[in-house]
Phi, psi and omega in degrees: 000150203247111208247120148260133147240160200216083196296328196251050198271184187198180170263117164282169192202089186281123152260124174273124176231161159272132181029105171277151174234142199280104174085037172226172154293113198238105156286117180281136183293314201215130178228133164224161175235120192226153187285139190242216184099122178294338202274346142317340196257002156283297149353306191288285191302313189309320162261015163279329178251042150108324219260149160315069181255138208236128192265118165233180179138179188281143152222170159210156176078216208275324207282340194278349202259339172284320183315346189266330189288331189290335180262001161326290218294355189271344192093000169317094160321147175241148180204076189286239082269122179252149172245165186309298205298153178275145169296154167282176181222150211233114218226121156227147191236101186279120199275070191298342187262011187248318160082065176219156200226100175240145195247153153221132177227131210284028173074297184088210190283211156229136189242070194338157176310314155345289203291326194286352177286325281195295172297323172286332197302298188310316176275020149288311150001276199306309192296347177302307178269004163309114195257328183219120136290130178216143201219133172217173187089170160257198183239160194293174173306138189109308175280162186217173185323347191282340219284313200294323189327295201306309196270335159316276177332311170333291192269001144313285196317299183306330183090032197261169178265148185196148214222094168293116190211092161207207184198189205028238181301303192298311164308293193312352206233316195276002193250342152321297186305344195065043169334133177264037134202188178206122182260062180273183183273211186262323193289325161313332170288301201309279166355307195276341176243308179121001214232120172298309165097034194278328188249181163322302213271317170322299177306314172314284216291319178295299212281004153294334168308272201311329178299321188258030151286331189115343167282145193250006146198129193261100174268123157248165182268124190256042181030216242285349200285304163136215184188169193239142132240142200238116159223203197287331191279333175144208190232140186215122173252158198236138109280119220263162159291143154318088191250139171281062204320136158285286213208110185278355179313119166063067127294306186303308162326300162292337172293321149014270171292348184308281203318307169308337164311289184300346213244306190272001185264352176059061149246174205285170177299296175353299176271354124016261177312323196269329150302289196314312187315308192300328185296296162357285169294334158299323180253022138329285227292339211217123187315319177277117186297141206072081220160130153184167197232130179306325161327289200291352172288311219281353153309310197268337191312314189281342205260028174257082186307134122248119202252146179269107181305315181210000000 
């Protein structure tokens, strides 16, 4: 079983309009609601392509009891911790005659020391039957850089494999714990290191820094560029095909799930890697985030170079 979390999830909330306008009355064209939070845009593709999957992390109220109804059609268990206050919701509002995008995402609740004390108990639980953790995102209001550190230490101590995807203090404070892997971006390595990251060998060289730290595989992501990991086995960069991308939104999220996939299925880094791209790339293709259709991975799967760098 694939345990995604998600401390800070919502209702995403798309508006399509013709010319949005600032202080006017804006009739929305077209709207959907779907549940959000990366560790859902993880969640979604891990189970379309098959795998047993269970969503915990905090919810609350009318919105917090839909986000649990929304992920039924995907086969998602939900195992929340619930709080009184409603989750929040995350509103993007798509401009079709400007062809421009403005978000507004609301904070949410606030969560006590209490409710995360409260919150480890449960998810210690969850991690016992777990095979692959993967925790994405940031966290509510209330929490502080120590919250992934904590739960990451959980699932050592259990002897679970566990997948860290966040960013600023809450990365830099959680690979203390030693995830055994992470996906940062190029400004994120640069963070994590100290290393301008300007050429390939640069990057390669940060992301070994982190690697010999204890993570025990850093894959980063070069967006359209495909991506690289360095782990024990050597360093193997993916190069993805040239695709008519819809919507690159939680391409990274799936890569993910790619990885966790990959994680719990005890396949090589190689084959790893070269499932997450396709999933990645597969779900470019398709509007909706976190989503992809098996068909274009299984299209895309062979057309994935990987080559071993070292």
């Amino acid at each position: 079983m694939i345990l995604t979390v998600t401390l800070n999830a919502a209702i995403d909330k798309r508006y399509v309009v013709d010319g949005f306008q600032v202080g006017e009355v804006n009739r929305v064209r077209e709207c959907a609601y779907t549940p959000g939070g990366k560790g859902l845009n993880v969640s979604k593709p891990a189970a379309v392509a098959g795998a047993e999957v269970t969503a915990t992390g905090f919810v609350g109220g009318h919105a917090g009891h839909y986000i649990e109804d929304a992920l039924k059609p995907f086969g998602i268990k939900s195992d929340f911790y619930h709080m009184e206050q409603e989750s929040r919701s995350c509103i993007n509002i798509w401009d079709e005659k400007n062809h421009v995008q403005t978000e507004f995402l609301e904070p949410g609740f606030t969560v006590t020391e209490e409710d995360f004390a409260r919150f480890e108990e449960h998810f210690s639980g969850l991690v016992r039957r777990a095979d692959v953790i993967a925790m994405s995102g940031s966290v509510p209001r209330g929490l502080d850089g120590t919250a992934y550190q904590r739960l990451v230490k959980i699932c050592r101590d259990a002897g679970k494999k566990v997948i860290l995807d966040t960013s600023g203090k809450l990365l830099e404070m959680g690979i203390e714990a030693k995830p055994t892997m992470i996906k940062p971006n190029l400004d994120e390595i640069r963070m994590l290191t100290g290393k301008q990251c300007d050429h390939m060998e640069d990057m390669i060289e940060a992301a070994k820094v982190v690697h010999e730290k204890g993570v025990e595989i850093v894959a980063v992501s070069l967006g359209g560029e495909g991506s690289f990991v360095v782990c024990k086995d050597g360093i193997f960069r993916a190069r993805v095909p040239k695709i008519d991308a819809v919507n690159t939104v939680g391409c990274g999220d799936s890569m993910i799930a790619g990885f966790a996939l990959g994680l719990s299925e005890g396949l090589s880094v190689e084959e790893t890697l070269r499932k997450a791209s396709a999933i990645s790339a597969a779900a470019a293709l398709r509007e909706e985030t976190g989503f992809f259709v098996k068909e274009d991975m299984e299209r895309i799967l062979p057309q994935i170079e990987i080559e071993k760098i070292s």
